[in-house]
Backbone as XML, in Angstrom:
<?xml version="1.0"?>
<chain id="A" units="angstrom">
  <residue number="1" name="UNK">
    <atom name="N" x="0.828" y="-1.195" z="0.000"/>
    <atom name="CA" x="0.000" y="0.000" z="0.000"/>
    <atom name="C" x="0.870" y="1.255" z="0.000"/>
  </residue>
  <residue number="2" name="UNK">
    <atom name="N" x="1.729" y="1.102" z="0.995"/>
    <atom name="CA" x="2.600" y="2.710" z="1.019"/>
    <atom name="C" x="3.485" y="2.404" z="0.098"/>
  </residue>
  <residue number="3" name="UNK">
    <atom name="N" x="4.061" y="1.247" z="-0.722"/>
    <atom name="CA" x="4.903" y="1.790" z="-2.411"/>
    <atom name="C" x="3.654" y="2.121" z="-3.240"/>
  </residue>
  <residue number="4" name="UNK">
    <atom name="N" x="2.692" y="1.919" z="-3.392"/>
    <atom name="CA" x="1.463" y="1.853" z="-3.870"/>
    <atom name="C" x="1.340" y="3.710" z="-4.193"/>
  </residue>
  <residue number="5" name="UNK">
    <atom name="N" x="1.105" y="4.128" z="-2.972"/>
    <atom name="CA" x="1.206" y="5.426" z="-2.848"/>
    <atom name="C" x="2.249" y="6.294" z="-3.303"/>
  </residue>
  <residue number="6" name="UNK">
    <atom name="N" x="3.407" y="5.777" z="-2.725"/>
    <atom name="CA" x="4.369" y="6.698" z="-3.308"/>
    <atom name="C" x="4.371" y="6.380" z="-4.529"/>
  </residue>
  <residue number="7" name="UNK">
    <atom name="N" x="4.364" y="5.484" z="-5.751"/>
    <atom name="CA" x="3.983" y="5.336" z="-6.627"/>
    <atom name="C" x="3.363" y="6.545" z="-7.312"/>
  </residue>
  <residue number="8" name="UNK">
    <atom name="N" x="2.294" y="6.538" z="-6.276"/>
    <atom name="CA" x="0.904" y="7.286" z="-7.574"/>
    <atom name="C" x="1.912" y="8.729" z="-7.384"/>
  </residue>
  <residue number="9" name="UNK">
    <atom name="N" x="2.114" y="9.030" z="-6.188"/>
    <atom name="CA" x="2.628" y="10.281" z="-6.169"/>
    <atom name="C" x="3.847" y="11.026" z="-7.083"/>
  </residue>
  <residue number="10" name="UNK">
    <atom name="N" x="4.442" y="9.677" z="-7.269"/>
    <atom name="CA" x="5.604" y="10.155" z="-8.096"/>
    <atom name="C" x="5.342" y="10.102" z="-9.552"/>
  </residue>
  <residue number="11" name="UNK">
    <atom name="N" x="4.685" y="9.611" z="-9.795"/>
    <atom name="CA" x="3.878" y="9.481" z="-10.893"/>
    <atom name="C" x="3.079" y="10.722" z="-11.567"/>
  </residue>
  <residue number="12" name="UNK">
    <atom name="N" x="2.535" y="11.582" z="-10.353"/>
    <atom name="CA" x="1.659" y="12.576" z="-10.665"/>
    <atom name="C" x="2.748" y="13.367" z="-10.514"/>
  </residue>
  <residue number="13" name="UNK">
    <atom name="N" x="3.751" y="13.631" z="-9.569"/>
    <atom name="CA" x="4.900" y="14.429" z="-10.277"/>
    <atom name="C" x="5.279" y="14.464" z="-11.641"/>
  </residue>
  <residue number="14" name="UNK">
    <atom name="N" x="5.607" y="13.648" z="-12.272"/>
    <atom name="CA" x="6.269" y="12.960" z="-13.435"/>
    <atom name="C" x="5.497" y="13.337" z="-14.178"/>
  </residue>
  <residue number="15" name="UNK">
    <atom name="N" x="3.864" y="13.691" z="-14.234"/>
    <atom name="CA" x="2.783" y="13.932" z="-15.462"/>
    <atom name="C" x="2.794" y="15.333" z="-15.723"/>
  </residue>
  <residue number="16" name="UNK">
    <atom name="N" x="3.406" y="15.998" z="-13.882"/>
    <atom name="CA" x="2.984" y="17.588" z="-14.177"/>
    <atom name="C" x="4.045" y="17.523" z="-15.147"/>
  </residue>
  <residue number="17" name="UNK">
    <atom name="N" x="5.590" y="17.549" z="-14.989"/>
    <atom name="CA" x="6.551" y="17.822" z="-15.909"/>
    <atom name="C" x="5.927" y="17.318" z="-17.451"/>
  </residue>
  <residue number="18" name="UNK">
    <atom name="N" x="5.602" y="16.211" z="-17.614"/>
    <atom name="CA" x="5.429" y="15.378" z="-19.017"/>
    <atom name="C" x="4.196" y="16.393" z="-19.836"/>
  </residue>
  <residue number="19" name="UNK">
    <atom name="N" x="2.976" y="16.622" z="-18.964"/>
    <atom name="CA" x="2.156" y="17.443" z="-19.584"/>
    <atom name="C" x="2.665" y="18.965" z="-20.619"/>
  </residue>
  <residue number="20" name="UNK">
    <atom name="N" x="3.436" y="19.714" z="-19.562"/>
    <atom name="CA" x="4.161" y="20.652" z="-19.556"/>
    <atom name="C" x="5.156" y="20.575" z="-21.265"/>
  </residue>
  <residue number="21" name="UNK">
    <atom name="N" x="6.127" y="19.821" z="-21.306"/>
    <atom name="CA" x="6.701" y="19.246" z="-22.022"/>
    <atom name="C" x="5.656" y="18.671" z="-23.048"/>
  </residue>
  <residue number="22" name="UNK">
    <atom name="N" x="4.962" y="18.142" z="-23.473"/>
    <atom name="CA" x="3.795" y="18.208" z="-24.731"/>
    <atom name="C" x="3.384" y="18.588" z="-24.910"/>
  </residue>
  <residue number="23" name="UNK">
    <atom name="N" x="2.501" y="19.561" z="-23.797"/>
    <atom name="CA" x="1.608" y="20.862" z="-24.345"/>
    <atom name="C" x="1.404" y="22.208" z="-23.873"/>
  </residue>
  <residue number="24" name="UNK">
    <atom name="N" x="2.371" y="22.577" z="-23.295"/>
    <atom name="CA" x="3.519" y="23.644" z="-22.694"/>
    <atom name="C" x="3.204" y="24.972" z="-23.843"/>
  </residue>
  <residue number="25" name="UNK">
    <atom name="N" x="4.045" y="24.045" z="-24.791"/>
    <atom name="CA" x="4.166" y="24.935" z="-26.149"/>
    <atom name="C" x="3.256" y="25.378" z="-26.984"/>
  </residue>
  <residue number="26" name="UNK">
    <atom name="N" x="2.028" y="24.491" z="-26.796"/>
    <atom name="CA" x="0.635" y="25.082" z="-27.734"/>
    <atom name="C" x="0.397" y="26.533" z="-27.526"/>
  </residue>
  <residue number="27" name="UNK">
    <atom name="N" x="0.906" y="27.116" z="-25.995"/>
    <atom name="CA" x="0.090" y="28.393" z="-25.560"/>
    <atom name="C" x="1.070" y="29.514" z="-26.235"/>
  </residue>
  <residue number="28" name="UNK">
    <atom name="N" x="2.260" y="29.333" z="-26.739"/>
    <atom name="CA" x="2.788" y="30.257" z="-27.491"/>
    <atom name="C" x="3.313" y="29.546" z="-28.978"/>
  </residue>
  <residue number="29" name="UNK">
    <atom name="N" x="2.365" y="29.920" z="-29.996"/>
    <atom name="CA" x="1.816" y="29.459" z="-30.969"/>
    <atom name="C" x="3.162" y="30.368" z="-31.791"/>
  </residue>
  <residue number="30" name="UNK">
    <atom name="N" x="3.263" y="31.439" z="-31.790"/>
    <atom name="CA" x="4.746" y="32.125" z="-32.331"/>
    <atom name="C" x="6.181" y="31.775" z="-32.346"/>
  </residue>
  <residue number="31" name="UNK">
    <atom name="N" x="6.327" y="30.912" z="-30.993"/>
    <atom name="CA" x="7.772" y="30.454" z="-30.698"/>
    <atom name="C" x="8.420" y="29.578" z="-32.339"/>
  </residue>
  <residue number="32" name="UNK">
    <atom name="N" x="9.602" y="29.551" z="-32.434"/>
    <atom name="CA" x="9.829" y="28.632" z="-32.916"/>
    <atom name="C" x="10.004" y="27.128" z="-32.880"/>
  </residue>
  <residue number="33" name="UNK">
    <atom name="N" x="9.717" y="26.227" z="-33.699"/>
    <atom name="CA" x="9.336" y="24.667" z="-33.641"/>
    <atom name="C" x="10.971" y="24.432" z="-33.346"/>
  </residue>
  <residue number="34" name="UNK">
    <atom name="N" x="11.560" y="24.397" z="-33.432"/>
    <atom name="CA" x="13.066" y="23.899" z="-32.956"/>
    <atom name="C" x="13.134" y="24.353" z="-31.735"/>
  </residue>
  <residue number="35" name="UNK">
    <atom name="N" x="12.711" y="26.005" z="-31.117"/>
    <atom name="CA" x="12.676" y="26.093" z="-29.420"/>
    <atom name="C" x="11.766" y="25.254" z="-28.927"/>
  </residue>
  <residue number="36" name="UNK">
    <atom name="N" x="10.968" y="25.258" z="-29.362"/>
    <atom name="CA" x="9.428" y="24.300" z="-28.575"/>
    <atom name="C" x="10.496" y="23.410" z="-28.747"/>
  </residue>
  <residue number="37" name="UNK">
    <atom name="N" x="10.958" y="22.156" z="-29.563"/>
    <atom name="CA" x="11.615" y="21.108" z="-29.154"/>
    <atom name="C" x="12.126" y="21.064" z="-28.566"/>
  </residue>
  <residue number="38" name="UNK">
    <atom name="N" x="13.708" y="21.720" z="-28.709"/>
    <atom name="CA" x="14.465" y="21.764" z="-27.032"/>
    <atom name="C" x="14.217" y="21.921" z="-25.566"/>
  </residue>
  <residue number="39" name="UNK">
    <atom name="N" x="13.088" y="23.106" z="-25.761"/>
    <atom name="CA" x="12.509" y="23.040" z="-24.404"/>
    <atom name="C" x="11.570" y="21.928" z="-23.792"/>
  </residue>
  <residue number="40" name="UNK">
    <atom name="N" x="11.261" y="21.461" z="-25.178"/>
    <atom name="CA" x="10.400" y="20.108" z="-24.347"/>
    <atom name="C" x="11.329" y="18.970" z="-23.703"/>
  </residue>
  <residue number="41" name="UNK">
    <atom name="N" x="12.269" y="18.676" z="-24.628"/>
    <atom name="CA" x="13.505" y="17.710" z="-24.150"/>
    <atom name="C" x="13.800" y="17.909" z="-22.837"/>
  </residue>
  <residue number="42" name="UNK">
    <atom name="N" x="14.143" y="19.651" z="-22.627"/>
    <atom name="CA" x="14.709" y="19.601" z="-21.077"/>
    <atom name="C" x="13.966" y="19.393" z="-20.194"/>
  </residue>
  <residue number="43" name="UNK">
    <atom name="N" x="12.286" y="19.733" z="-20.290"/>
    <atom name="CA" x="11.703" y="19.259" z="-19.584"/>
    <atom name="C" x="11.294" y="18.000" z="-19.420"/>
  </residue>
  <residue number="44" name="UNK">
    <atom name="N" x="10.896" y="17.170" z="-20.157"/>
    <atom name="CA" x="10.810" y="15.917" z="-20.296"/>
    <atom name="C" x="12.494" y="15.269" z="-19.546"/>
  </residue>
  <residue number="45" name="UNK">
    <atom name="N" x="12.771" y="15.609" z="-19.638"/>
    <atom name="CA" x="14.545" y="15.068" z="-18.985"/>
    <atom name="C" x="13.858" y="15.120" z="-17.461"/>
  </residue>
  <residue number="46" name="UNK">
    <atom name="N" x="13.578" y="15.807" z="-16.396"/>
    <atom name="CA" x="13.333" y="15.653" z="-15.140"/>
    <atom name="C" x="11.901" y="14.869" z="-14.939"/>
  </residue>
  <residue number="47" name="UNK">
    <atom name="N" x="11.287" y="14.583" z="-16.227"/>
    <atom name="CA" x="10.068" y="13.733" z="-16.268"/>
    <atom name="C" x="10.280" y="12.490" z="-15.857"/>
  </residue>
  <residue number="48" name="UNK">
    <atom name="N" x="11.939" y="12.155" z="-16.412"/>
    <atom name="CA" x="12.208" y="10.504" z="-16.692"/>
    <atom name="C" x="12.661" y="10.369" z="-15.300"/>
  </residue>
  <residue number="49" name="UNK">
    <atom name="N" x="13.401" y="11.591" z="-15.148"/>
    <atom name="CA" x="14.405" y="11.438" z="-13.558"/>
    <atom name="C" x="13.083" y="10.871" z="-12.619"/>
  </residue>
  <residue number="50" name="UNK">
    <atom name="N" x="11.744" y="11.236" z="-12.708"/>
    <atom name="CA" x="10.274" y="10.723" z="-11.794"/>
    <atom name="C" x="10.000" y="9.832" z="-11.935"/>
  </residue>
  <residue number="51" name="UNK">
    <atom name="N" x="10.051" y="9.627" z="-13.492"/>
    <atom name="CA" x="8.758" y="8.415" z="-14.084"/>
    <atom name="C" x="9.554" y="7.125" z="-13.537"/>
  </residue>
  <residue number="52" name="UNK">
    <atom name="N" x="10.811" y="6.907" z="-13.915"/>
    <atom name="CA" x="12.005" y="5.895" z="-13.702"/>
    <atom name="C" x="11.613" y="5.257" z="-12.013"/>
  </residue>
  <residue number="53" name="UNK">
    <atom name="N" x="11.811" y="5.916" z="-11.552"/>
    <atom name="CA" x="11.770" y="5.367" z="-10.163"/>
    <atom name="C" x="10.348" y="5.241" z="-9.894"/>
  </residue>
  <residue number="54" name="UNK">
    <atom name="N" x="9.672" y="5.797" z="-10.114"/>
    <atom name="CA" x="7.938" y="5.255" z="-9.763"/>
    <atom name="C" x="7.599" y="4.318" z="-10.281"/>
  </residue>
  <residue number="55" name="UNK">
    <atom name="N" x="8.464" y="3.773" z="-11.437"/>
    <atom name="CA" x="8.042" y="2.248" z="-11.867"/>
    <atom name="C" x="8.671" y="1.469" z="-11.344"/>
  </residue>
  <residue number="56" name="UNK">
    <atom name="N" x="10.073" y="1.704" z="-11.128"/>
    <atom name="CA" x="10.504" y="0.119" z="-10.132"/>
    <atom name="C" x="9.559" y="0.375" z="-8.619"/>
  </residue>
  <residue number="57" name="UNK">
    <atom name="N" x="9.578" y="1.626" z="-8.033"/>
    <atom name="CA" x="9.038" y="1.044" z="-6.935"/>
    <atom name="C" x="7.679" y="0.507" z="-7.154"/>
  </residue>
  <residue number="58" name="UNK">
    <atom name="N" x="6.569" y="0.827" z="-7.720"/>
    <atom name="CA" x="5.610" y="0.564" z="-8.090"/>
    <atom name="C" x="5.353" y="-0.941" z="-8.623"/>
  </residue>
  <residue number="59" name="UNK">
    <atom name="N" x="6.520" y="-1.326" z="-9.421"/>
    <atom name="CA" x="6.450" y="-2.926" z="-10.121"/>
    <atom name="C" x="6.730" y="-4.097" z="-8.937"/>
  </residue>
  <residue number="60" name="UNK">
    <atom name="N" x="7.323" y="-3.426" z="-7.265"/>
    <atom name="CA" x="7.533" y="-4.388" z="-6.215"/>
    <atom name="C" x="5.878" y="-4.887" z="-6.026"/>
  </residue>
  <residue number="61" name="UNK">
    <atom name="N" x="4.799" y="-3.993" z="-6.060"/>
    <atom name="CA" x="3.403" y="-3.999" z="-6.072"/>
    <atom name="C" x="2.210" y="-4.371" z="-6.611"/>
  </residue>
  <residue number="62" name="UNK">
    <atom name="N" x="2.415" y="-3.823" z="-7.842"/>
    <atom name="CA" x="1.845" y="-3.975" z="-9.162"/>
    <atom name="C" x="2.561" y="-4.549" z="-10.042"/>
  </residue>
  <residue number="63" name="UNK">
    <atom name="N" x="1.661" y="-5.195" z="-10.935"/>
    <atom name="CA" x="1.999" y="-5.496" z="-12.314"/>
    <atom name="C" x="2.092" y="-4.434" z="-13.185"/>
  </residue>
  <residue number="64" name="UNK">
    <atom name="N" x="3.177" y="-4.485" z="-14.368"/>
    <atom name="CA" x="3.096" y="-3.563" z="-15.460"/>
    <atom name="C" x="1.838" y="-2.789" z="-16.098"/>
  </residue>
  <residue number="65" name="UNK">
    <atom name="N" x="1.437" y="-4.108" z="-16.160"/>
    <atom name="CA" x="-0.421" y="-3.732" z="-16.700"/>
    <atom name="C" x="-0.751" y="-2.396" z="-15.964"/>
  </residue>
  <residue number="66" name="UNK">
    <atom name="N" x="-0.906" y="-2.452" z="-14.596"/>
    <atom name="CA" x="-1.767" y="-1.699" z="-12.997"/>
    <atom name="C" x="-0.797" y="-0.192" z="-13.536"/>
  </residue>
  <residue number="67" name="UNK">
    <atom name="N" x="0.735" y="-0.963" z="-13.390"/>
    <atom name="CA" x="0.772" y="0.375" z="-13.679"/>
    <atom name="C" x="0.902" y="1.360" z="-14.899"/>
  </residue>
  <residue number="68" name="UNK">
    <atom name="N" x="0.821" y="1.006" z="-15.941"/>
    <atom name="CA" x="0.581" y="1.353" z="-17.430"/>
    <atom name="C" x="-0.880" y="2.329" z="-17.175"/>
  </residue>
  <residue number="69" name="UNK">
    <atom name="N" x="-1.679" y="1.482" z="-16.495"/>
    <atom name="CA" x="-3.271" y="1.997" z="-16.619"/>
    <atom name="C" x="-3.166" y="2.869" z="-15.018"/>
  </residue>
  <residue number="70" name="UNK">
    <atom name="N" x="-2.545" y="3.031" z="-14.227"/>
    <atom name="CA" x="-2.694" y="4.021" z="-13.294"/>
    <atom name="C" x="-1.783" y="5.082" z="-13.815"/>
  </residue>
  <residue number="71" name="UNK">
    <atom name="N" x="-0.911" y="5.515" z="-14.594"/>
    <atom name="CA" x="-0.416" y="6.194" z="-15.258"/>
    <atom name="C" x="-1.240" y="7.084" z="-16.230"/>
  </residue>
  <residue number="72" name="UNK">
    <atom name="N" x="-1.794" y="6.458" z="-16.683"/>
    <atom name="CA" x="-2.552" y="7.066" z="-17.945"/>
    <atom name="C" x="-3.741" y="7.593" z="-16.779"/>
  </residue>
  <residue number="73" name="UNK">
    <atom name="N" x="-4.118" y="6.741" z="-16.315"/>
    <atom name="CA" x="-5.636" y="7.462" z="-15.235"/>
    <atom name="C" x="-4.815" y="8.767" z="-14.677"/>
  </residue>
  <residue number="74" name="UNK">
    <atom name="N" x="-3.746" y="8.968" z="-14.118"/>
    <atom name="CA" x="-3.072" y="10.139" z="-13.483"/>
    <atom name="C" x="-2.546" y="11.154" z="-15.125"/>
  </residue>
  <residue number="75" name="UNK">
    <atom name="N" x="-2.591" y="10.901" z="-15.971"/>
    <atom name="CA" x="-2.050" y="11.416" z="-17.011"/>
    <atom name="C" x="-3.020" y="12.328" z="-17.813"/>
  </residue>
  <residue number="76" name="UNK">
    <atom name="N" x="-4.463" y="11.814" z="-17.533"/>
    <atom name="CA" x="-5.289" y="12.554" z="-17.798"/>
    <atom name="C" x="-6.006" y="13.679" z="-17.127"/>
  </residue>
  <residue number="77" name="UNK">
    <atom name="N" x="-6.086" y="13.347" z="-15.802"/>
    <atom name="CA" x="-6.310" y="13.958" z="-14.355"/>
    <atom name="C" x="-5.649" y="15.218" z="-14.498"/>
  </residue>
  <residue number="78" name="UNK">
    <atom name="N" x="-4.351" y="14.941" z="-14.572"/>
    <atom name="CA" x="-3.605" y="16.236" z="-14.896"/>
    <atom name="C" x="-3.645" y="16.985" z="-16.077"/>
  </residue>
  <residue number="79" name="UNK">
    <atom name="N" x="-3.828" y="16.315" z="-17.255"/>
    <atom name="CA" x="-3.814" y="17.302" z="-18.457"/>
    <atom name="C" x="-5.210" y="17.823" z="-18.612"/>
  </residue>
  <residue number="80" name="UNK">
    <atom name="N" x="-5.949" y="17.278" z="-17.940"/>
    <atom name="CA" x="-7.484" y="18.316" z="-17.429"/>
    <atom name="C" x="-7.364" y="19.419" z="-16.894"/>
  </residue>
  <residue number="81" name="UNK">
    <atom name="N" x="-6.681" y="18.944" z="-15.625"/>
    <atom name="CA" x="-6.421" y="20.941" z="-14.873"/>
    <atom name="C" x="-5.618" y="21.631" z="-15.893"/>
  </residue>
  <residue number="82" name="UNK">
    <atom name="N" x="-4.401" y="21.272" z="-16.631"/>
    <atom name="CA" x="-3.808" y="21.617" z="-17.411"/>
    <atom name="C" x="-4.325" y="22.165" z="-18.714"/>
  </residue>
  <residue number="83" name="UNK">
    <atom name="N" x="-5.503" y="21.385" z="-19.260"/>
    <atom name="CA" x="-5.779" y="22.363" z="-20.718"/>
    <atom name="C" x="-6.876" y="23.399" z="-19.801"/>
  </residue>
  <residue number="84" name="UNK">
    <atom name="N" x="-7.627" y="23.211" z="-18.818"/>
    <atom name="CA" x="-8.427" y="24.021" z="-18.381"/>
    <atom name="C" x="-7.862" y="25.704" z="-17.822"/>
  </residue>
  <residue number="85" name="UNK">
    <atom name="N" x="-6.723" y="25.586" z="-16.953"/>
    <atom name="CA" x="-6.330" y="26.077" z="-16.177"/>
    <atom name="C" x="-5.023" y="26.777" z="-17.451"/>
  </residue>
  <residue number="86" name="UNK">
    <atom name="N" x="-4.313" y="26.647" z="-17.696"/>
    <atom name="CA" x="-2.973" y="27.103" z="-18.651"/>
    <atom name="C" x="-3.425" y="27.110" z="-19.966"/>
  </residue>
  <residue number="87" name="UNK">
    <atom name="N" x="-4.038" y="26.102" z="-20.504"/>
    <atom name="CA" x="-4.285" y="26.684" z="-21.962"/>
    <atom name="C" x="-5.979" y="27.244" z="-22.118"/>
  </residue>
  <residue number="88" name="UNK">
    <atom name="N" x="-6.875" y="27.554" z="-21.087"/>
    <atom name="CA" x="-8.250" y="27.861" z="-21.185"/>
    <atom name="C" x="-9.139" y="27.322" z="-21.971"/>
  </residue>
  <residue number="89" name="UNK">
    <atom name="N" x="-9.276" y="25.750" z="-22.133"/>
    <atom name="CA" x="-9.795" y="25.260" z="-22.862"/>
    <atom name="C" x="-10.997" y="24.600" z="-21.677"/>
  </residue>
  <residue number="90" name="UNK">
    <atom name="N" x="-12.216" y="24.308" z="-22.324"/>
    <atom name="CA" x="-13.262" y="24.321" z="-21.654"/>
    <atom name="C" x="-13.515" y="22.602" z="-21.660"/>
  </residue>
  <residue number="91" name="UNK">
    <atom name="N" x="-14.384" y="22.200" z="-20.244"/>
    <atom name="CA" x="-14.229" y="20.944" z="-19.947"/>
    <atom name="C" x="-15.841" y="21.029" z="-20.297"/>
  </residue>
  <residue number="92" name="UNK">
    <atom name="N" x="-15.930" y="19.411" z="-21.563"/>
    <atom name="CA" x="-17.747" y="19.363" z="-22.065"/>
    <atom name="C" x="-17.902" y="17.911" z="-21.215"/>
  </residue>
  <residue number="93" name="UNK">
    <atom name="N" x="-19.118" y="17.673" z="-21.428"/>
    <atom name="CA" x="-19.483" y="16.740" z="-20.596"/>
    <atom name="C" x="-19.041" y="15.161" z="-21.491"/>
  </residue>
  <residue number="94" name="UNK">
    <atom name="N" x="-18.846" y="15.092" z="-22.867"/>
    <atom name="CA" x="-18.124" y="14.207" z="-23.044"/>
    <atom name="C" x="-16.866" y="13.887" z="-22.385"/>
  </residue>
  <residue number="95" name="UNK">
    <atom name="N" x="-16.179" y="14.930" z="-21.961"/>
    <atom name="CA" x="-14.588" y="14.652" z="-21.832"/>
    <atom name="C" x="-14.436" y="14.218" z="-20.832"/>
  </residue>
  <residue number="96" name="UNK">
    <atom name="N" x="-15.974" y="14.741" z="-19.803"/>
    <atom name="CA" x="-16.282" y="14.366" z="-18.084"/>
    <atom name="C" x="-15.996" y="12.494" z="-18.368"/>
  </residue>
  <residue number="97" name="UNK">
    <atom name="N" x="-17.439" y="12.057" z="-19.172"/>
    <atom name="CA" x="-17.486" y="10.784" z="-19.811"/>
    <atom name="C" x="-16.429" y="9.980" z="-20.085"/>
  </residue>
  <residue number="98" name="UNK">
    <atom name="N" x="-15.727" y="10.022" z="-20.796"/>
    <atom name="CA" x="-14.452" y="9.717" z="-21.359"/>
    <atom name="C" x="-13.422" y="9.708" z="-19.814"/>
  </residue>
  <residue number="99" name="UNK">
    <atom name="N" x="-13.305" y="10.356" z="-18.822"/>
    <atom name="CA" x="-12.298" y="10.085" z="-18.062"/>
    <atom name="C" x="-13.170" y="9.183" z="-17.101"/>
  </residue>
  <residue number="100" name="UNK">
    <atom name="N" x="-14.468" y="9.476" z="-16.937"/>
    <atom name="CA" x="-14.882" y="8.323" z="-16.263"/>
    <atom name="C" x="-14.582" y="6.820" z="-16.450"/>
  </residue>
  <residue number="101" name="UNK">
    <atom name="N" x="-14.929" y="6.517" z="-17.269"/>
    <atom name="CA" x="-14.524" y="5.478" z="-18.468"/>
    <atom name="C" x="-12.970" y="5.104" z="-18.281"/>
  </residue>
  <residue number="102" name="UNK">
    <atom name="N" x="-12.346" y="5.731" z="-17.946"/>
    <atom name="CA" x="-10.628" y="5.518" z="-18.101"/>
    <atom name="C" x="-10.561" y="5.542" z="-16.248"/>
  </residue>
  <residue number="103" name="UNK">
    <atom name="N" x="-11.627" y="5.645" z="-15.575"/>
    <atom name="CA" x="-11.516" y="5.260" z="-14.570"/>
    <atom name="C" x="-12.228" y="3.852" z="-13.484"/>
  </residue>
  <residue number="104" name="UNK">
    <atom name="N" x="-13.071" y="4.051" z="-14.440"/>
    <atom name="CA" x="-14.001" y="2.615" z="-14.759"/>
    <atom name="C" x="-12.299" y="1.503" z="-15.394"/>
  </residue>
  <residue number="105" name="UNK">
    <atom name="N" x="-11.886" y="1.571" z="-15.772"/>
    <atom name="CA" x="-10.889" y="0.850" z="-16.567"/>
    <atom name="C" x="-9.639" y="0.663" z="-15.722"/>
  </residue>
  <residue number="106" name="UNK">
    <atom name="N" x="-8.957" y="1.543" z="-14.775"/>
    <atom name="CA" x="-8.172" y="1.600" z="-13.964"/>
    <atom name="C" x="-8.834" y="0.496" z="-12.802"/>
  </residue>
  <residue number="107" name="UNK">
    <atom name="N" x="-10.196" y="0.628" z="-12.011"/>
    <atom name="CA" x="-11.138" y="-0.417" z="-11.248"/>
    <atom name="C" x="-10.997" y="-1.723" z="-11.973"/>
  </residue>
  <residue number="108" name="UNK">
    <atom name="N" x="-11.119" y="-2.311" z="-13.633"/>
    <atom name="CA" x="-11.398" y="-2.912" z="-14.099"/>
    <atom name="C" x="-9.610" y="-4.144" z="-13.407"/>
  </residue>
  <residue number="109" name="UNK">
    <atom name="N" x="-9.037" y="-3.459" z="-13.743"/>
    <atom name="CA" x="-7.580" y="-3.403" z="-13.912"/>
    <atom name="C" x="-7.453" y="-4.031" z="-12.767"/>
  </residue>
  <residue number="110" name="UNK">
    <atom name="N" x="-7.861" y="-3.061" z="-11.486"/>
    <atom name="CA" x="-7.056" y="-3.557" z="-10.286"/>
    <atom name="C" x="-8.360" y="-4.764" z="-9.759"/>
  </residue>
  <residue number="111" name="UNK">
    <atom name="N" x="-9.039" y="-5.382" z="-10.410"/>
    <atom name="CA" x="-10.053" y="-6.262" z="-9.703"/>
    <atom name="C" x="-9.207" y="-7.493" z="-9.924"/>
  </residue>
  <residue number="112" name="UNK">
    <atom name="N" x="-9.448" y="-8.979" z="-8.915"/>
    <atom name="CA" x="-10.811" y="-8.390" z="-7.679"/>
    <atom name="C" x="-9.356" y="-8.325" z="-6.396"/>
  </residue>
  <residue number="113" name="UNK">
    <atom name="N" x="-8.161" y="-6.894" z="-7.100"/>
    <atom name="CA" x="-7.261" y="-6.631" z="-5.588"/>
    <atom name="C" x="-8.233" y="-5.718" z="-4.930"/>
  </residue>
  <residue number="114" name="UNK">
    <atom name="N" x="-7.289" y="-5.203" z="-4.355"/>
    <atom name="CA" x="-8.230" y="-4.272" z="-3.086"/>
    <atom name="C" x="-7.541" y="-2.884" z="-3.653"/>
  </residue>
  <residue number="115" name="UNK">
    <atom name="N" x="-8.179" y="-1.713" z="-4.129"/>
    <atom name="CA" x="-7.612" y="-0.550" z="-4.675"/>
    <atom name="C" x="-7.415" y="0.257" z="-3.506"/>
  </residue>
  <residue number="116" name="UNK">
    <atom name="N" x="-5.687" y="0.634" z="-3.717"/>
    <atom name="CA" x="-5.031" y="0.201" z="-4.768"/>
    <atom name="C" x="-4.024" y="-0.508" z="-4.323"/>
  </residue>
  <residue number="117" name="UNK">
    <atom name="N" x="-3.368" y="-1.484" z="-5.779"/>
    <atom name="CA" x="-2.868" y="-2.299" z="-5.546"/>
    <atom name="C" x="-2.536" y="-3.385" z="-3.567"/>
  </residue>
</chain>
């Protein structure tokens, strides 16, 4: 349970950077495509320094699977506040739908353990 946790946590570290680093750059539409690249690299570089270690500790716990699909459930979580909040893009009730669904799927995942892992 507590690698479980630190897991998710480092994980949701790892998404703020990763989000940032993919769609960072949409909000200045002028920059140049070779700066947007580099700057995504460097950020994405302290992504891996997160992501790296939240999977071994996480794989003492979980299976790859659990954590592939608790990744992506935290990956979306965040790029929600993220297009809402930094790029002002508006949340419709499909998109509500759609993460439900990817959370319905994360449950699906961890059955019949005891969530989480």
């Amino acid at each position: 349970m507590k690698e479980t946790l630190i897991t998710a946590g480092l994980l949701l570290l790892s998404n703020l950077f990763m989000i940032i680093a993919w769609y960072g750059h949409l909000k200045y539409k002028t920059a140049p495509i070779f700066l947007a690249i580099i700057a995504s690299w460097g950020i994405a570089f302290f992504e891996y320094c997160i992501q790296v270690p939240a999977n071994r500790i996480g794989y003492r716990s979980c299976s790859a699977y659990q954590l592939k699909i608790m990744q992506e459930c935290i990956t979306i979580m965040v790029f929600m506040v993220f297009a809402w909040l930094f790029l002002s893009e508006g949340l419709t009730w499909r998109y509500v739908i759609a993460f439900l669904l990817i959370i319905l799927a994360v449950l699906v995942a961890f059955w019949p353990q005891k969530i989480p892992c």
